[in-house]
N, C-alpha and C positions, 0 to 999 in steps of 0.2 A: 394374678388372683391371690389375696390374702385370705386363712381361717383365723387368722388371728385371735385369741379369745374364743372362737368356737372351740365346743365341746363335741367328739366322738366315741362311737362307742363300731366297731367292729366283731361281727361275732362269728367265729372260726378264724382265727386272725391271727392263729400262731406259726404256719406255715402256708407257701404257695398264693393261693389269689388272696387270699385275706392279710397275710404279712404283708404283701405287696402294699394294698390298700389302706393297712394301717399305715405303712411309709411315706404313703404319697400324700395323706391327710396331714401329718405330721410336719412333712417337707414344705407344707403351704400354712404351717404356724399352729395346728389345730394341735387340743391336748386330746391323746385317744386312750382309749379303754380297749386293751388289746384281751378280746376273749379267745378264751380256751375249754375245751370239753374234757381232754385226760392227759393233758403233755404239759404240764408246768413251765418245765423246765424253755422248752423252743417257744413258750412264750414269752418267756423273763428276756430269752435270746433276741429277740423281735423287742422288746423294750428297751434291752440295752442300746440295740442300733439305732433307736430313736435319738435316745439317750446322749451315744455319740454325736448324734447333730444335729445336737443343741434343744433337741423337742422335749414335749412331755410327755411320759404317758405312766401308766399300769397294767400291772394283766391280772384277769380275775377271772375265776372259773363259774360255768354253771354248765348245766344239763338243760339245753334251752328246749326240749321238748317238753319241761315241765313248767306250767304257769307262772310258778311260787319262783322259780328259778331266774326266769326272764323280768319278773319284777324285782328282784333282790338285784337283778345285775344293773337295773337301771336306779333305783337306790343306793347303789355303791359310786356312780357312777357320779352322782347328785352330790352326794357325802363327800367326795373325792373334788371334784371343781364344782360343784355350784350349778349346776345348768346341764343344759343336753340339746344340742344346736342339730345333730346327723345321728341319725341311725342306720347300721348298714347291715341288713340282714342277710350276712353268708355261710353263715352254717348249714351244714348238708351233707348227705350222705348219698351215694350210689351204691344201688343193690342190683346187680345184671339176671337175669333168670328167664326161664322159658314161662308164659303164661301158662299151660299148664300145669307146672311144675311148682309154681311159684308158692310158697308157703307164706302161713299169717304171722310167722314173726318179722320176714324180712318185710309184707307189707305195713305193720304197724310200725315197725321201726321207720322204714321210706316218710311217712306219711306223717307219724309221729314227730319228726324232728322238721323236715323240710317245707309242710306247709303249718303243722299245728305249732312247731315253733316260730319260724316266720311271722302268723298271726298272731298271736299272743306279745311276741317282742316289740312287731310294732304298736301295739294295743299299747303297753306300756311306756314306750318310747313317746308316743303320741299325747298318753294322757299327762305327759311331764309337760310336752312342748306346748302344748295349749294354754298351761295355766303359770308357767315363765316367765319373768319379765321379758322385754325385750332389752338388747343386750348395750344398746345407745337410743337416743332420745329418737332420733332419724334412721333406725332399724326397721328394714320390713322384712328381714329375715326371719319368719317364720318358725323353719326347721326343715330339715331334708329326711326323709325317709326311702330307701333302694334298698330292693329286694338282691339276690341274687338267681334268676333264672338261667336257662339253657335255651340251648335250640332244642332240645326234646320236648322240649313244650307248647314248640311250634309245627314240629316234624316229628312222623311216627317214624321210632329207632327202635328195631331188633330189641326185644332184653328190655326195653326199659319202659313197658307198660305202667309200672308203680311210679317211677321214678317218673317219667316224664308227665306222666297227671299231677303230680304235684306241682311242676312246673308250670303246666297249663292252667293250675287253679290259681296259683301267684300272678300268672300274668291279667287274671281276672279281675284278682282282688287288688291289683294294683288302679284298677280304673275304680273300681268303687269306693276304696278308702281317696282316690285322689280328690273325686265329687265332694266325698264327706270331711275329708280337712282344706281341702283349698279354702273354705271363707276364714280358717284360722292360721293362712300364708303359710300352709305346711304343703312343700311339693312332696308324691309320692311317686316312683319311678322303679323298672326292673329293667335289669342287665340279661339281653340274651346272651348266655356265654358261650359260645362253642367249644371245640376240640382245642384243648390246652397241654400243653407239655406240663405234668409233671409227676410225682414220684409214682401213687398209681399205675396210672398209662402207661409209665417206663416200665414198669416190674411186667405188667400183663403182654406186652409188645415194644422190646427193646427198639424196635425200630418206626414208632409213634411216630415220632417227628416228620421221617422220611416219606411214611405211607403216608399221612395228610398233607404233605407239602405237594404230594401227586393230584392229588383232588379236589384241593381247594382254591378257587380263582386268585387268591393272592398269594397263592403257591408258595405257602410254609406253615407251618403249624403255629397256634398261638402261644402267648406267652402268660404269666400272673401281671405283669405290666402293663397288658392293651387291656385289661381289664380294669386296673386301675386308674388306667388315663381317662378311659370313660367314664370311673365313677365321678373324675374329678371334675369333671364339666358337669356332670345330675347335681351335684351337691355347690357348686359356685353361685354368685349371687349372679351373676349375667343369666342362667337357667330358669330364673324364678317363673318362666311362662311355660316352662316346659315339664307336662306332669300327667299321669296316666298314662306313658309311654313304656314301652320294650321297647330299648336301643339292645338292637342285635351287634353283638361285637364276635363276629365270628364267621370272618372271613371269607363272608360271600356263603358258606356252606349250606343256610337256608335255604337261597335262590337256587342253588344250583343241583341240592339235593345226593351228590355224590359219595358214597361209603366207601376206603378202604376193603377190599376182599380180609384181611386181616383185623380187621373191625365187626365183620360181618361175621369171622371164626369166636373172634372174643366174646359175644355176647351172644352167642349160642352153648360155649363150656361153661359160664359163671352159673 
């Protein structure tokens, strides 16, 4: 598969499943737009690695809960190479809490970022892609649009009432923006993501890895890389039929529904 000449734009992309995904975009020729919310710095770090092999990219900050922000970041993005082929909406935030407990700042911020960001970015993503050339005479490359969801959006999880309704409205709005840009060859698509290894997870429960590799049928925890291998296939031109989808990448854990006892502690103390 070549991106060659495609244009991406990744948002949350300066560590873990996002830096992965900017890499793997990268590694297949694509020039990326590595966003960042308040780390500069591990995103220049994630540019550099591009950088070394041989790709393109930038990193550029916004606050993609805010309208003005996710259109600025797709105008920079224009200004920068010309175009905008993939949009990969992963910016997000988890906030764990008891439903009664649960206070209205950590819901506006859940909701704020995770689905009214998402919306909004792809609103702008979209309205670039529709009115773009196409990038050769014999292109029906469209544009790629993938959300970032979870399996909380398909299974109710302890703690993440806020969190996982946002999930479950992405994985909504991912059939109805597919309806509403497929006649402009724009696939739309969400990632269910499961139980991932990283910095987070580790701080709350050093031994993450361990207790999900006990419960989940492919008996090991995931990684920011099976997340990206899957975007890589949403966004390839072999895909172009495949749209309104949740690909669950998260190791059986849906089907089988099993929690960590230590999982089940976590999101009862946040």
């Amino acid at each position: 598969m070549s991106l060659t000449g495609r244009v991406a734009v990744v948002t949350g992309a300066s560590k873990e499943i996002g830096a992965a995904m900017a890499l793997a975009l990268a590694h297949e020729g694509a020039s990326v737009v590595v966003h960042y919310a308040s780390d500069p710095q591990q995103a220049e770090q994630v540019v550099a690695h591009i950088h070394d092999l041989g790709g393109h990219a930038i990193a550029a900050g916004a606050d993609c809960s805010r309208i003005s922000d996710n259109q600025s970041l797709v105008n920079r993005t224009v200004k920068e190479y010309g175009r905008l082929d993939i949009f990969v909406a992963n910016a997000g935030i988890t906030r764990f809490g008891r439903f009664l407990e649960y206070t209205e700042e950590a819901f506006d911020a859940v909701i704020g970022l995770n689905f009214k960001g998402s919306f909004f970015g792809a609103q702008a993503a979209a309205r670039q892609m529709v009115h773009q050339p196409a990038l050769h005479v014999d292109d029906r490359y469209g544009g790629r649009i993938v959300f970032s969801s979870s399996v909380a959006g398909v299974a109710g999880v302890t703690g993440l009432a806020a969190y996982g309704s946002t999930k479950a409205a992405i994985n909504h709005m991912t059939k109805v923006l597919a309806i509403e840009l497929g006649p402009h060859g724009i696939t739309v698509n969400a990632l269910g993501i499961g139980s991932t290894v990283n910095a987070r997870n580790l701080s709350d429960d050093p031994g993450y890895a361990e207790h999900w590799a006990e419960v989940l049928p492919v008996r090991r925890a995931l990684t920011p890389e099976d997340a990206a291998a899957a975007l890589m296939y949403l966004v390839s031109p072999g895909a172009s039929a495949v749209t309104g989808a949740t690909l669950m990448v998260d190791g059986g854990q849906y089907v089988q529904c099993r929690v960590p006892a230590a999982e089940e502690q976590r999101s009862l103390v946040h």
